[in-house]
C-alpha positions as CSV (number, residue, x, y, z in Angstrom):
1,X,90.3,94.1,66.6
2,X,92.7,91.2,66.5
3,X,93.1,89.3,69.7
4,X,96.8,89.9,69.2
5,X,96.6,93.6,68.7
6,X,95.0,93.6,72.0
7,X,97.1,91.4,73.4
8,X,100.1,94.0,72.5
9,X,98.4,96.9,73.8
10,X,97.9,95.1,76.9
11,X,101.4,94.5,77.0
12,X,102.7,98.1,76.6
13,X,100.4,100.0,79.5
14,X,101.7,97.0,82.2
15,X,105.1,98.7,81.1
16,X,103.7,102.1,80.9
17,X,102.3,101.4,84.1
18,X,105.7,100.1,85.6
19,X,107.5,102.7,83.9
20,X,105.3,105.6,85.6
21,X,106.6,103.7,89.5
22,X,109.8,102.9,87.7
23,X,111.1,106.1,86.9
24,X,109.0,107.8,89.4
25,X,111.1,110.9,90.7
26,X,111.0,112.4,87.2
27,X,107.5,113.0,88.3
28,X,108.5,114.9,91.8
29,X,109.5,118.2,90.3
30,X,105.8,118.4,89.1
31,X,104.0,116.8,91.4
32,X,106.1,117.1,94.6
33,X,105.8,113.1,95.3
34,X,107.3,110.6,93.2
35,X,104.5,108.5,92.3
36,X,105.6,105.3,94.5
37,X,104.9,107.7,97.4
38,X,101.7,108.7,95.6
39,X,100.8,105.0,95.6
40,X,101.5,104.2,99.0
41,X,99.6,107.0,100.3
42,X,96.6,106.4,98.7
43,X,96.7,102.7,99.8
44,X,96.9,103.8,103.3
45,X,94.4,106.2,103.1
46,X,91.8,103.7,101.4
47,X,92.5,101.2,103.7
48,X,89.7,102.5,106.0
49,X,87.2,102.6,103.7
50,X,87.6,99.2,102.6
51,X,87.1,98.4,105.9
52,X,83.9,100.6,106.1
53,X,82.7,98.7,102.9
54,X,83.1,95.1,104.2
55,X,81.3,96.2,107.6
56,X,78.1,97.4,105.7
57,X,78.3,94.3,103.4
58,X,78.8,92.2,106.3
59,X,75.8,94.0,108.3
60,X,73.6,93.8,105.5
61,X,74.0,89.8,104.6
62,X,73.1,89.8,108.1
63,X,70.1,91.4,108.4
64,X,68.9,89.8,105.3
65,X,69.5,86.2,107.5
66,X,67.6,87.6,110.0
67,X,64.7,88.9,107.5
68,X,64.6,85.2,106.2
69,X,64.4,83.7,109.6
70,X,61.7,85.8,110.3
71,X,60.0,84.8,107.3
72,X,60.8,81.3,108.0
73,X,58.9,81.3,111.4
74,X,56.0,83.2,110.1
75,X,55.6,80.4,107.2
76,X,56.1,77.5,110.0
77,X,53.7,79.3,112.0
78,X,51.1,79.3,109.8
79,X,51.5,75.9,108.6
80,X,51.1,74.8,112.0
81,X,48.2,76.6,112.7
82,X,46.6,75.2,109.2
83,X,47.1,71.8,110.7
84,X,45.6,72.4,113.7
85,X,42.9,74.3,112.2
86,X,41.9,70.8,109.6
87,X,41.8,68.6,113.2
């Protein structure tokens, strides 16, 4: 496909998209929400997972540190006692 077909597609589902917030109490008869409401309460409602997520990623960079540091004093260790071994 053309790099300017896509570039028109593109540009008519960013004003799809803004049309679906844009004219969003069309959508409350069906729905019972406009879809700006819809938005904002599924924002808020994420908003603790995202936190979960960035805990466990934080926790597990963190316990890989801790992993390396333990591998880091087993490898000193044993240098050490190599050294001490050739004496």
């Amino acid at each position: 496909m053309n790099a300017v077909v896509k570039l028109l597609i593109g540009l008519l589902v960013v004003i799809a998209g803004a049309a679906w917030y844009w004219y969003g109490e069309v959508f409350k008869a069906i729905v019972g929400v406009t879809s700006l409401k819809a938005l904002l309460l599924i924002l808020a409602g994420s908003i603790g997972f995202v936190l979960i997520i960035i805990g466990l990623f934080v926790v597990w960079v963190e316990i890989e540190e801790i992993k390396d540091a333990i591998r880091q004093k087993k490898i000193r260790k044993n240098e050490k006692n190599k050294k001490v071994k050739k004496k």
